[in-house]
mmCIF file of the C-alpha atoms, coordinates in Angstrom:
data_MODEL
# 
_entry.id   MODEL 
# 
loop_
_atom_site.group_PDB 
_atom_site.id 
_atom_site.type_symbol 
_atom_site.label_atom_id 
_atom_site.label_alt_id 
_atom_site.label_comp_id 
_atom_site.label_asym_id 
_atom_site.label_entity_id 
_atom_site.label_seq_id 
_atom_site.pdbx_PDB_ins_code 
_atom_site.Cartn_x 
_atom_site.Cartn_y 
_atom_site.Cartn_z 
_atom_site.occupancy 
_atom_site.B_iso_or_equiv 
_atom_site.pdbx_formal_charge 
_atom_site.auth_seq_id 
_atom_site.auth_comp_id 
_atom_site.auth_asym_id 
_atom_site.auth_atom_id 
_atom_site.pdbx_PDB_model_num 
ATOM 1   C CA . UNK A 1 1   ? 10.067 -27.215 2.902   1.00 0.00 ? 1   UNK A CA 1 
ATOM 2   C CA . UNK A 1 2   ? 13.642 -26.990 2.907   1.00 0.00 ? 2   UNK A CA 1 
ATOM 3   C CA . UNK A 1 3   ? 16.188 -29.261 4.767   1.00 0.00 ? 3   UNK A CA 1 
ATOM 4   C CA . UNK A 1 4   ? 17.817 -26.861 7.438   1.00 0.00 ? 4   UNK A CA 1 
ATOM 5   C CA . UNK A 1 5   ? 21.473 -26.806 5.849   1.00 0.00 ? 5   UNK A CA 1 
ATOM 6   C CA . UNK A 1 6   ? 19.810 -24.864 2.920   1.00 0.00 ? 6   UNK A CA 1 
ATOM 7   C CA . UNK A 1 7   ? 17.602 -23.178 5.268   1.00 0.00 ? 7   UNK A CA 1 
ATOM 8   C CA . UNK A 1 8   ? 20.989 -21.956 7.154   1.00 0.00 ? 8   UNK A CA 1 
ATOM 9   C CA . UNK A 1 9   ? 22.653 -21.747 3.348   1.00 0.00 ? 9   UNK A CA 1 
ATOM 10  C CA . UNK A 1 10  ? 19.910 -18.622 2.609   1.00 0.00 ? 10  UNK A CA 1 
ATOM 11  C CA . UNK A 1 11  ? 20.026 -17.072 5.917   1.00 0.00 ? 11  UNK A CA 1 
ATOM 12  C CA . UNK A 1 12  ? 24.345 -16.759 5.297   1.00 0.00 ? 12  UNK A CA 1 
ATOM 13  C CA . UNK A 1 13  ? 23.260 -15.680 1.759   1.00 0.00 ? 13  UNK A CA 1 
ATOM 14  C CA . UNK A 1 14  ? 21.620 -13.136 3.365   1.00 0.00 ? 14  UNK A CA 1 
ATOM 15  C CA . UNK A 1 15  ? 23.947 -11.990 6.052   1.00 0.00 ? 15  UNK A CA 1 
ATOM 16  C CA . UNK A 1 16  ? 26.095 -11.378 2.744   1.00 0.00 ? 16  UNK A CA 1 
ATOM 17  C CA . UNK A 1 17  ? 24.272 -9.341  0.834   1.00 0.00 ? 17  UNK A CA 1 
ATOM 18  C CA . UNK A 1 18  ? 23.452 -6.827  3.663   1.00 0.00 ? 18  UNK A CA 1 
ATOM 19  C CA . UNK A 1 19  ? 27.416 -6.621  4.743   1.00 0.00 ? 19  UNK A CA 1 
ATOM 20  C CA . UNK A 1 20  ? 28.564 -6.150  1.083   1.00 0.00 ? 20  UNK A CA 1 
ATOM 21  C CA . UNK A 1 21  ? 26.017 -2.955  0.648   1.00 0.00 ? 21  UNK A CA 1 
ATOM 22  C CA . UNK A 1 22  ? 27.570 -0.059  0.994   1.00 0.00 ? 22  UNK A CA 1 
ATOM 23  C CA . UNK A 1 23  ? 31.559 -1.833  0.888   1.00 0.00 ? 23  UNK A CA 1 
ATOM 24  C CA . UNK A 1 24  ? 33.541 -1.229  -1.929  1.00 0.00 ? 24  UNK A CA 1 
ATOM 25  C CA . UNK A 1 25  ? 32.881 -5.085  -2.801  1.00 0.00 ? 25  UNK A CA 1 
ATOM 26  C CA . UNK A 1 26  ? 29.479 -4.295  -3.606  1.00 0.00 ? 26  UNK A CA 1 
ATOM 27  C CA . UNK A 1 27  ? 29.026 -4.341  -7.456  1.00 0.00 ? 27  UNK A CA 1 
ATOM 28  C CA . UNK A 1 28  ? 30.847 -7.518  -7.592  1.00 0.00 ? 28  UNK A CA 1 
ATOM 29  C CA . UNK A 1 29  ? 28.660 -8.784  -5.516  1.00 0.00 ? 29  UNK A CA 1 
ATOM 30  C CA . UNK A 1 30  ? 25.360 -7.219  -6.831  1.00 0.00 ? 30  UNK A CA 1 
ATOM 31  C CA . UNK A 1 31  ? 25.869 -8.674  -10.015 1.00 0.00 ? 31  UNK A CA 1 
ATOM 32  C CA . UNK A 1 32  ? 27.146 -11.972 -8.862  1.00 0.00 ? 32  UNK A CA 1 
ATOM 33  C CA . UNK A 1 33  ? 23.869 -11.859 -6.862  1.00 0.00 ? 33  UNK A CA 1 
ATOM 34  C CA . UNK A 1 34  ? 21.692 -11.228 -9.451  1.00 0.00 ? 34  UNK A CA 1 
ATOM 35  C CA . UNK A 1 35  ? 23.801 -14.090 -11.661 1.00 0.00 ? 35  UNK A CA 1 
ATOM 36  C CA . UNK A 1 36  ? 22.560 -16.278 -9.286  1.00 0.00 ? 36  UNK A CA 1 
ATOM 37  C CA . UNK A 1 37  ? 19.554 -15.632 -8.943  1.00 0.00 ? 37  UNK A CA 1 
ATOM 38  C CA . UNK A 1 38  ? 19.030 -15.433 -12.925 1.00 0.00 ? 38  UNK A CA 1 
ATOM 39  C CA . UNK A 1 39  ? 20.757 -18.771 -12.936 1.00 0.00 ? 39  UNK A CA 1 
ATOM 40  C CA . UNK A 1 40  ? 23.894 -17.543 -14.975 1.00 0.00 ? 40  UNK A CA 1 
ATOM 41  C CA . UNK A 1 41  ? 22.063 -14.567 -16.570 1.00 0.00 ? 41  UNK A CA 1 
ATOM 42  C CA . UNK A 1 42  ? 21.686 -11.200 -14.360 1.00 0.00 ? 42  UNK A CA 1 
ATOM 43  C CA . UNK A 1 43  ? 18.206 -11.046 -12.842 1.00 0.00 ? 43  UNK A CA 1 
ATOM 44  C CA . UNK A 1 44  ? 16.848 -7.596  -14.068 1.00 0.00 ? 44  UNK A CA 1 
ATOM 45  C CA . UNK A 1 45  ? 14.269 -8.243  -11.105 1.00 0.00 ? 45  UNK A CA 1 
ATOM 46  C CA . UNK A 1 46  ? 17.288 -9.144  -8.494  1.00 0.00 ? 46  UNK A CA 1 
ATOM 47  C CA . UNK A 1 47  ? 19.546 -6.006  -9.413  1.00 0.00 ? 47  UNK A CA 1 
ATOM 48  C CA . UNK A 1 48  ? 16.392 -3.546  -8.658  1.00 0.00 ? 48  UNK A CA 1 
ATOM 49  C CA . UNK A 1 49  ? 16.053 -5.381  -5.431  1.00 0.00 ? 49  UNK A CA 1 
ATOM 50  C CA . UNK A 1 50  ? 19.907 -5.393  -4.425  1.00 0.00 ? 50  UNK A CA 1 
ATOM 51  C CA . UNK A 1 51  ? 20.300 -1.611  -5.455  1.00 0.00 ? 51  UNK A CA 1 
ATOM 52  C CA . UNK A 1 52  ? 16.833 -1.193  -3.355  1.00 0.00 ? 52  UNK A CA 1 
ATOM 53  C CA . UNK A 1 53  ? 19.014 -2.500  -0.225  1.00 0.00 ? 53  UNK A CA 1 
ATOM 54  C CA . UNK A 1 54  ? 21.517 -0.639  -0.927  1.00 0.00 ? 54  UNK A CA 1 
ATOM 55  C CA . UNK A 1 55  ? 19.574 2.607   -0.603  1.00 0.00 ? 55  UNK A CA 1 
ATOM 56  C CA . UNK A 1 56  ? 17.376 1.704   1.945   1.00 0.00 ? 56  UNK A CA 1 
ATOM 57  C CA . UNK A 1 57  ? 20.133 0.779   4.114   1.00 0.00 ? 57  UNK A CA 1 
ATOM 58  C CA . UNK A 1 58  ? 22.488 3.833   3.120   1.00 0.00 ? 58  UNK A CA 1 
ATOM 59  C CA . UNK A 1 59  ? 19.585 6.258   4.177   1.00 0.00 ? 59  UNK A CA 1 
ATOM 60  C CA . UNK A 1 60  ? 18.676 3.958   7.442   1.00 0.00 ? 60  UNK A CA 1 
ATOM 61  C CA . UNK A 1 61  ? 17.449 6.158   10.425  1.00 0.00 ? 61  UNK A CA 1 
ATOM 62  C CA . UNK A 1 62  ? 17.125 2.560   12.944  1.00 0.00 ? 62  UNK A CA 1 
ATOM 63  C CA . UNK A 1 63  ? 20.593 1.339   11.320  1.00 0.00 ? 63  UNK A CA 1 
ATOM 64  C CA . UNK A 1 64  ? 19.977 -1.754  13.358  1.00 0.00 ? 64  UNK A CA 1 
ATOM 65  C CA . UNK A 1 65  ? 16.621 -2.497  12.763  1.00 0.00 ? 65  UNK A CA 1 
ATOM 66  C CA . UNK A 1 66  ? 16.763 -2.270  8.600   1.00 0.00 ? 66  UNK A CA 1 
ATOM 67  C CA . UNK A 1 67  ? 20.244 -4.534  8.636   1.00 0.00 ? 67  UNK A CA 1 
ATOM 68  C CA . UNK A 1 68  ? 18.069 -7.165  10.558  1.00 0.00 ? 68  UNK A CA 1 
ATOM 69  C CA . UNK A 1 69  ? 14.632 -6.402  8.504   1.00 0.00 ? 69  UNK A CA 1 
ATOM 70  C CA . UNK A 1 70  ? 16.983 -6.788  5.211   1.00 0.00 ? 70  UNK A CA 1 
ATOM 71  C CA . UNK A 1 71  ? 19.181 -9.675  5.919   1.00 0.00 ? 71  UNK A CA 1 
ATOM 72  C CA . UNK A 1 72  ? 15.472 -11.781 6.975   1.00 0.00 ? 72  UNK A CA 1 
ATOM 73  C CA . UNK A 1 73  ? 14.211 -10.029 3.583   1.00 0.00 ? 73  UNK A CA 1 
ATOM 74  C CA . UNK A 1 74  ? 17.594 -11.780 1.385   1.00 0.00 ? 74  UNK A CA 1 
ATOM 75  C CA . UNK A 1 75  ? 16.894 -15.070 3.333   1.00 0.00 ? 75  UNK A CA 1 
ATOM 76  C CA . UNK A 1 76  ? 13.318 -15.604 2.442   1.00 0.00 ? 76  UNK A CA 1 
ATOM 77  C CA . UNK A 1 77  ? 14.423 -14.761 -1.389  1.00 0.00 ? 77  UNK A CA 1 
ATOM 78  C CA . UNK A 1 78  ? 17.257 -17.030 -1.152  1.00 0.00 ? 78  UNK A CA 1 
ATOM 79  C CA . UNK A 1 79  ? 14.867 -19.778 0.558   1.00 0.00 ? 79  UNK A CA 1 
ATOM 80  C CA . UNK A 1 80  ? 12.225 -18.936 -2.169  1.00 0.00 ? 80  UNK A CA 1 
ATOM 81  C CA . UNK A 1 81  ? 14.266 -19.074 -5.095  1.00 0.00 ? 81  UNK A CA 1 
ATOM 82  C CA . UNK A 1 82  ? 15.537 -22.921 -3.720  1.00 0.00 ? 82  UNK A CA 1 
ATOM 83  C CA . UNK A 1 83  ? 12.504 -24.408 -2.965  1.00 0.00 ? 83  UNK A CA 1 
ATOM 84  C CA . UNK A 1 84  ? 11.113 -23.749 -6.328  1.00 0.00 ? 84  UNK A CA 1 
ATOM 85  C CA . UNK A 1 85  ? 14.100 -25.710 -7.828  1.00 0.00 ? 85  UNK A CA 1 
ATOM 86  C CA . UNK A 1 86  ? 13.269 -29.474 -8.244  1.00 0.00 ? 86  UNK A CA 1 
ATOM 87  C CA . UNK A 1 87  ? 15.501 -31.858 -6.435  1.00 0.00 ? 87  UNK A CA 1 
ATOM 88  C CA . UNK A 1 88  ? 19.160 -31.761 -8.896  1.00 0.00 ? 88  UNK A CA 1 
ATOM 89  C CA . UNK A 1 89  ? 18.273 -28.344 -9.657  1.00 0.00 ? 89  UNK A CA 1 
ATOM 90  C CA . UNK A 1 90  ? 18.543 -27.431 -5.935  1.00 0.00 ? 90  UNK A CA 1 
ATOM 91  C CA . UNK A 1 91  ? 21.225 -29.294 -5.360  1.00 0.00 ? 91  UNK A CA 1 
ATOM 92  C CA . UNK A 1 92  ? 23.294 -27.624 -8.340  1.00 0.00 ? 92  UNK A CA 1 
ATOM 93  C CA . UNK A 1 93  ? 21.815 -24.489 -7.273  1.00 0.00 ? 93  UNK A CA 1 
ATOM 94  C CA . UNK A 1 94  ? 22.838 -24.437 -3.359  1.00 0.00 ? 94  UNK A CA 1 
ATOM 95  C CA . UNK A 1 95  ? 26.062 -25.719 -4.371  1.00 0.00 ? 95  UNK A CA 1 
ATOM 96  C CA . UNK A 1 96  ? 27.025 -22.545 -6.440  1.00 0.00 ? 96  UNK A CA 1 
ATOM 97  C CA . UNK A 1 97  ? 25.733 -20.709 -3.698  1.00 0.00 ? 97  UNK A CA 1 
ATOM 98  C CA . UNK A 1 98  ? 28.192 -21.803 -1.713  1.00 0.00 ? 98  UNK A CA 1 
ATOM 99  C CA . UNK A 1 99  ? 30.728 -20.904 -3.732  1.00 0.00 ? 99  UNK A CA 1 
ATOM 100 C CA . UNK A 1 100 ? 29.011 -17.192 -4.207  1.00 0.00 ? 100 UNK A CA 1 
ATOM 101 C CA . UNK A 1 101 ? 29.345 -17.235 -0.779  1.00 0.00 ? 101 UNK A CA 1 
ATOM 102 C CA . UNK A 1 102 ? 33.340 -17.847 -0.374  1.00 0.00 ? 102 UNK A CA 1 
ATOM 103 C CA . UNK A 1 103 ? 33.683 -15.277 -3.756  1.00 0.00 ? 103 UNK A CA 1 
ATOM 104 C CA . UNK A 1 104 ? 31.929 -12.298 -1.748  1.00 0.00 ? 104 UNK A CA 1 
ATOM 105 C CA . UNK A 1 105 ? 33.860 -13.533 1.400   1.00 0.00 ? 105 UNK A CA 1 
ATOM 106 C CA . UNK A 1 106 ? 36.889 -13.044 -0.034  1.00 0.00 ? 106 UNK A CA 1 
ATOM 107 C CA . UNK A 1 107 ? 36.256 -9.955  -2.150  1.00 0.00 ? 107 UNK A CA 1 
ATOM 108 C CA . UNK A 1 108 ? 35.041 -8.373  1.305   1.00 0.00 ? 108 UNK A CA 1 
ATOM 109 C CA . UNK A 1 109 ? 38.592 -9.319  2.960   1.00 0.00 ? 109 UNK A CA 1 
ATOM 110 C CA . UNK A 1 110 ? 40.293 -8.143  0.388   1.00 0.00 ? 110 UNK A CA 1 
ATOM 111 C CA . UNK A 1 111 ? 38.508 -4.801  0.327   1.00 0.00 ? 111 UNK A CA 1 
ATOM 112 C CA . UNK A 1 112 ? 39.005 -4.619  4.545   1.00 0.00 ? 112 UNK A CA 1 
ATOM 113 C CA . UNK A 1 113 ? 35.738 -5.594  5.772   1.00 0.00 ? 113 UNK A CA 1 
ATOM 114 C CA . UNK A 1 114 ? 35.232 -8.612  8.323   1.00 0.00 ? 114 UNK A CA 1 
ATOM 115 C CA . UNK A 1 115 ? 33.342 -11.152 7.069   1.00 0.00 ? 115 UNK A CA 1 
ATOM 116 C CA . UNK A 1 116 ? 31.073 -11.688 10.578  1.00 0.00 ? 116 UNK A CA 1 
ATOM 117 C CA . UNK A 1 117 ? 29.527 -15.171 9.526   1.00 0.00 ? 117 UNK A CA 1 
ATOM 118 C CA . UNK A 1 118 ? 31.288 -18.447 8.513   1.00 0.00 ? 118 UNK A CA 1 
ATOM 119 C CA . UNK A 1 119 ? 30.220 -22.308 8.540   1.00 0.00 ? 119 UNK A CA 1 
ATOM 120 C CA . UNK A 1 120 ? 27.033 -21.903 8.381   1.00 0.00 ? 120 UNK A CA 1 
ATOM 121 C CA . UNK A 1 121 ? 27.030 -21.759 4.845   1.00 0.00 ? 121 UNK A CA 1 
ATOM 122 C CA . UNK A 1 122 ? 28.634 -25.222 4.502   1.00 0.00 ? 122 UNK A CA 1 
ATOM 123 C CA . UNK A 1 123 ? 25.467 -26.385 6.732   1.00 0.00 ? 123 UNK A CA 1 
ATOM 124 C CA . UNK A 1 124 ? 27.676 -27.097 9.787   1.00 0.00 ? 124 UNK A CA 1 
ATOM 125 C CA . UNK A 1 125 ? 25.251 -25.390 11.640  1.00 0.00 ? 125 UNK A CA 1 
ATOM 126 C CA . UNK A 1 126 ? 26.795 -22.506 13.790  1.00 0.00 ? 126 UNK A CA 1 
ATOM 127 C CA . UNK A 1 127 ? 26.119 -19.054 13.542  1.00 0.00 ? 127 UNK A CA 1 
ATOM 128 C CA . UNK A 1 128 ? 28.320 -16.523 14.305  1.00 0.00 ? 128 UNK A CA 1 
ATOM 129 C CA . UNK A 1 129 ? 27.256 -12.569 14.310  1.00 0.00 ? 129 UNK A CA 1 
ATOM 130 C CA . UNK A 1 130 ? 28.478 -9.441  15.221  1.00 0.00 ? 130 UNK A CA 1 
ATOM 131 C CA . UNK A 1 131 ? 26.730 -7.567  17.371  1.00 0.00 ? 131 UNK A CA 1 
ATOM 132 C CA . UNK A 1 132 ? 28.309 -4.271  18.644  1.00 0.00 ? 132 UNK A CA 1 
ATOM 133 C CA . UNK A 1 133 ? 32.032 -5.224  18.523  1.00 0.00 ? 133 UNK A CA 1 
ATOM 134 C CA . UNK A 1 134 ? 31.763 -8.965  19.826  1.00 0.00 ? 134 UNK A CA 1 
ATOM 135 C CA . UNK A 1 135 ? 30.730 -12.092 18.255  1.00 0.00 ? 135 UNK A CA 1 
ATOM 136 C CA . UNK A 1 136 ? 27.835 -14.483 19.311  1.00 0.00 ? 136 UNK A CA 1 
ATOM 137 C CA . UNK A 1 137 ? 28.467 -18.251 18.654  1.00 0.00 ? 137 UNK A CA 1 
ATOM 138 C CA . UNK A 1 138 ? 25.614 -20.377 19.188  1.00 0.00 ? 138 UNK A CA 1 
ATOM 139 C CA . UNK A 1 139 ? 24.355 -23.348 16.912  1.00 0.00 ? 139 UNK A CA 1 
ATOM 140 C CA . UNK A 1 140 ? 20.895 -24.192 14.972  1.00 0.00 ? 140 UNK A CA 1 
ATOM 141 C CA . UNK A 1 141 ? 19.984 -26.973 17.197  1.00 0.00 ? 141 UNK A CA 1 
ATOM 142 C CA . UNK A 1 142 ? 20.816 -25.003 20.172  1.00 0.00 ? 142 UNK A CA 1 
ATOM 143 C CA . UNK A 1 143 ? 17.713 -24.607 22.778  1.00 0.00 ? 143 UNK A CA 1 
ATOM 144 C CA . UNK A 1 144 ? 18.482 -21.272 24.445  1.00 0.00 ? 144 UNK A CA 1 
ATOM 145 C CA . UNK A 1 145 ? 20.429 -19.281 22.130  1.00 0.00 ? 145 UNK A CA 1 
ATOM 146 C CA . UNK A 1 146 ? 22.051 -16.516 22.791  1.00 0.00 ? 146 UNK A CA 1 
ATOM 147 C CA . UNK A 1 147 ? 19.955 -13.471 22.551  1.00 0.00 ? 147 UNK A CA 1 
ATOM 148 C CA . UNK A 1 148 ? 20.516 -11.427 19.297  1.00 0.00 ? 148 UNK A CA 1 
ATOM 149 C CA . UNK A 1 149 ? 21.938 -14.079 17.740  1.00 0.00 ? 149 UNK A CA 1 
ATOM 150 C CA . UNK A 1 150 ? 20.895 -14.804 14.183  1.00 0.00 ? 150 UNK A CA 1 
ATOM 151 C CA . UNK A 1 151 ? 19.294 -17.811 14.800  1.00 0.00 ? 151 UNK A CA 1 
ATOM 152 C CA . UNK A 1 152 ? 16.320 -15.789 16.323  1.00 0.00 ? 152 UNK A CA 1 
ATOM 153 C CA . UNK A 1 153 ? 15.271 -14.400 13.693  1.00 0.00 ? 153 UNK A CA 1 
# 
């Protein structure tokens, strides 16, 4: 099982992926993506799987519903992908996630689109979503989070 930061780490990973579909950002960040995933190599399997998203979300009758059902979807292959590293590997691997991470954050401000979750990819564990023009803060340890909040997944 995975230590929580890296748990948190996916579920930003994620996020990510379903706010860059559609943006102009969005073949950086596919093929970043799939670099990852193929571990400096594009991931033949991981580019069907992003452009899937992309189209599945694009085409979305419950718009809310499939962002939620995909960004769970991204975390679980994030999570996957880690915990099938051994110990350095993970390490090396989570740290270049991070840095994924602060590449498609910036290529999404620079293209005009908020980036709607921060810190929890650096396993300081808050959360922060958007949810129909506001933001929801709450943290991973917290009890009674906020409903809707990512951490409720």
């Amino acid at each position: 099982m995975l230590p929580e930061a890296l748990i948190a780490l996916a579920a930003s990973a994620g996020t990510a992926v379903v706010q860059a579909a559609g943006t102009d950002a969005w073949d950086v960040v596919r093929r970043r993506v799939a670099a990852w995933f193929g571990r400096g190599g594009e991931d033949g399997d991981a580019l069907a799987r992003l452009d899937h998203t992309a189209r599945v979300l694009g085409t979305a009758e419950d718009g809310p519903r499939e962002l939620a059902h995909q960004e769970g979807t991204w975390q679980v292959r994030f999570e996957t992908h880690l915990e099938r590293l051994d110990e350095p590997e993970r390490e090396s691997s989570a740290a270049a996630l991070r840095t994924l991470l602060e590449e498609i954050k910036q290529a999404l401000t620079e293209r005009g689109t908020t980036w709607n979750q921060t810190n929890i990819a650096h396993g300081q564990g808050r959360v922060f979503a958007s949810q129909g023009g506001s933001v929801i803060v709450t943290t991973l340890d917290d009890p009674n989070p906020n409903p809707g909040t990512v951490g409720e997944r």
